[in-house]
N, C-alpha and C positions, 0 to 999 in steps of 0.2 A: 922252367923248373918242373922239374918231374913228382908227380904228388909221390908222399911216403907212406907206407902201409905202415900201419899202427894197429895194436888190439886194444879192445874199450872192455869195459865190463858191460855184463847185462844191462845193467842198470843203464845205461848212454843208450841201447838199445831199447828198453821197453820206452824211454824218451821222446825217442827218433819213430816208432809204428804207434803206438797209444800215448799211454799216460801212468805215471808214477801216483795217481791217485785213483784206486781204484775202485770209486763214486761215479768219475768219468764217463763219458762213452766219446772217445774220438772219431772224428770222421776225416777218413780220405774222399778225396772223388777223382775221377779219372775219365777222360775222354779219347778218342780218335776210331781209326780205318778197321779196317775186316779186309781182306784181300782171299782172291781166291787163289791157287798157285798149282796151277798145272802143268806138267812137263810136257812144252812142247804149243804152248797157247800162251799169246799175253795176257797181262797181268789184271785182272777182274776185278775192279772196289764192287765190294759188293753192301757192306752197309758201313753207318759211322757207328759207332758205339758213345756210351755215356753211363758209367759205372759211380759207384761208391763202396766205398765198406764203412761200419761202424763196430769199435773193437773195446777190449777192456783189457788191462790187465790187473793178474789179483796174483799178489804174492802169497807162496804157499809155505815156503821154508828162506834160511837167509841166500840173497844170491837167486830164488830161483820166482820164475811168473806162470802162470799160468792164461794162456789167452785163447780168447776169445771173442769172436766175430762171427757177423752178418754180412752179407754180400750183397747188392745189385747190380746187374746190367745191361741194361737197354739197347736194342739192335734197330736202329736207326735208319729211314731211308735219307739215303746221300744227297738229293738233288733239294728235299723240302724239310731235313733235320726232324720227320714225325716218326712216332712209333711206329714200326710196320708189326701189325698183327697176323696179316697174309702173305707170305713170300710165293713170290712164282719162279720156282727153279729153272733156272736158264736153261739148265744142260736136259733135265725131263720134261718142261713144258706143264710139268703138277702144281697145281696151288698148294702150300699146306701153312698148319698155321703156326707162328713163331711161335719159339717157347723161349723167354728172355731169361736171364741168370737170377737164380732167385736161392743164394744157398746159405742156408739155415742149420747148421753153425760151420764154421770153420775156424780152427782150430790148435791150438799146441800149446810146445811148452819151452819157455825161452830163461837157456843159462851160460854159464860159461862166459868163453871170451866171446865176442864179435870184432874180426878185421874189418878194417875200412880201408880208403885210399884218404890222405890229409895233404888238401895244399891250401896251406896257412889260414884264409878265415873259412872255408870251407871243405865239407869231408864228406866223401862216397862211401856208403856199403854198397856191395855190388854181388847178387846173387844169383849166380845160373845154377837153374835149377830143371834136371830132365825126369821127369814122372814117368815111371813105367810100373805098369800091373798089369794082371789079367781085366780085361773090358768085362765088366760086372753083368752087359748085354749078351753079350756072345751064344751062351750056352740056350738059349732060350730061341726056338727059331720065328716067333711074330715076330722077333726085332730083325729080323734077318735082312729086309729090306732096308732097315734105317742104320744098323750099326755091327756089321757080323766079322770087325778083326776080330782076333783073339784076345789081341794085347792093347792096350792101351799106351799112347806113347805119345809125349809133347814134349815142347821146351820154354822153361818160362825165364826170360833174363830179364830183370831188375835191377836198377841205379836209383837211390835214394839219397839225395845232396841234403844235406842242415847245415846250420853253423855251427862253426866248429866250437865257437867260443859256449855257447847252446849246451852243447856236451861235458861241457868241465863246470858249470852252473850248477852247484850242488840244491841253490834255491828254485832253479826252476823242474815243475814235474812233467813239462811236455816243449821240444822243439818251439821256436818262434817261428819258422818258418821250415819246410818241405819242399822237396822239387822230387818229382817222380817219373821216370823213364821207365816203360813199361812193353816189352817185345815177347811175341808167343808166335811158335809154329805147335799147330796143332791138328788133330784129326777134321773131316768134316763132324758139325753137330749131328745128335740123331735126329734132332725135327728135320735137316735138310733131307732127307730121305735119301741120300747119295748112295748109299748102298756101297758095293767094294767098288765105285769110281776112283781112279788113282786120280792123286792132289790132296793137300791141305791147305790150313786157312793160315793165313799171316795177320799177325794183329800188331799192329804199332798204336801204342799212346803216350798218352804223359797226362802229370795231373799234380795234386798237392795238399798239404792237410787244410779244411776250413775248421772255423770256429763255430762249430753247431749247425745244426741242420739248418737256420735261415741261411746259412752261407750255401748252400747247395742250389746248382742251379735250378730254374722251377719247373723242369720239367720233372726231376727228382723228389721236390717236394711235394708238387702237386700229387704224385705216385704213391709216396708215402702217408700224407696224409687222409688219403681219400681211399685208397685201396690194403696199401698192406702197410698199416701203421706199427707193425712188430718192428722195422728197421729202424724206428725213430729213436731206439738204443738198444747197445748191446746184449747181448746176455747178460742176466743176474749174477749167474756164477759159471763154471763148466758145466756144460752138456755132454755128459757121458755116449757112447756111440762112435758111430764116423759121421767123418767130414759128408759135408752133400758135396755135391760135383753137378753139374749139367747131365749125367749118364746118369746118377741113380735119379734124379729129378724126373728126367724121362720115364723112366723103368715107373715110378711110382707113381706118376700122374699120367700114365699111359691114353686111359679111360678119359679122363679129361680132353689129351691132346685129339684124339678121334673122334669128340664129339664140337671141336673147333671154337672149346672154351678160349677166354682171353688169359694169359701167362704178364706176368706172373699170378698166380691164382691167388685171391684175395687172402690177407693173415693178419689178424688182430692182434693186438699190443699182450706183450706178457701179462699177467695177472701178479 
């Protein structure tokens, strides 16, 4: 049986990422590979990763959310699953020091229809999604070394499975269950110091919503509560601005990453 594309309303969507009570803070988590992908060289695992987000949403008007989230990512050595603070670049032979995902907020605004794929008790949204802007590093030449495209360009494709039954549950405000398929080609990072090396990284994970931060695993908790207890729930409300990225994180904790402070750099719980 071939699944059937269907459109949901928002509402089955704000369900399926957060929660329809916007007291909430839900949490994803997400784990796997980092690959290096060079033309012409096999294929590099270079770390494992182990991510989360915690998200919110708040309805603004009828029909429509406004959301928002916090992000972590942890870049893992593959052989003993520990944080690596110091990477030693394969291809230069330089130490430098990891700078993990640490973005403070991210962000939108979710209405309208959402298509899925429905095959009977289960249902996919499926989102490829290709980012392109000008690289916010570029123009500036200290970064020269670490990040001098012009443009910025990746590709992030996402499969997100719930039940279907889940979705038509006008009593429930958030999924019972989640499955997350998570694939990105993307630039090298600026901490890798790659400079115009041709290649990018390939990221393959998967992961799923838990129910509150004990359910995270405890390298993530321990992170959180010890170091930057801001992730322990979402934002209060929207945070006006832009989204952070790994590139404006760089840009902004530049001072930090050359004096081979630890990342993500310590952040205290909202007020």
């Amino acid at each position: 049986m071939v699944a059937e594309t269907q459109e949901f309303d928002a509402q089955a969507w704000i369900k399926t990422r957060a929660s329809l009570d916007p007291t909430q803070s839900t949490f994803l988590v997400w784990k796997g590979a980092i690959y290096a992908f060079i033309p012409g060289e096999k294929k590099k695992l270079l770390f494992e990763m182990l991510g989360m987000s915690v998200s919110r949403c708040i309805p603004t008007e009828e029909g429509s959310w406004d959301f928002t989230s916090r992000e972590l990512t942890y870049y893992l050595d593959p052989k003993t699953s520990e944080i690596v603070q110091k990477w030693e670049n394969p291809w230069t032979g330089e130490k430098v020091p990891v700078m993990h995902v640490a973005n403070n907020p991210v962000q939108g605004q979710f209405k309208g229809k959402f298509p899925a794929q429905v095959d009977g008790d289960i249902t996919t949204f499926v989102f490829d999604i290709f980012p392109t802007y000008p690289n916010p590093l570029a123009d500036d030449p200290k970064f020269a070394e670490y990040c001098p495209n012009p443009t910025y360009q990746a590709a992030e494709l996402f499969k997100i499975t719930v039940p279907t039954a889940d979705l038509l549950n006008s009593e429930l405000p958030s999924v019972s269950q989640l499955r997350l398929s998570w694939d990105r080609i993307g630039q090298w990072l600026p901490w890798m110091k790659m400079g115009a090396r041709e290649g990018h990284l390939i990221y393959s994970a998967y992961g799923s919503k838990v129910d509150g931060l004990s359910e995270l695993p405890q390298l993530l908790q321990d992170e959180i509560n010890t170091r930057v207890p801001l992730y322990r729930k979402a934002p209060k409300s929207f945070i006006e601005g832009e989204d952070m990225t790994s590139w404006l994180y760089f840009q902004h904790n530049y001072e930090a990453y050359l004096a081979g402070e630890t990342f993500p750099l310590p952040a205290g719980e909202e007020l």
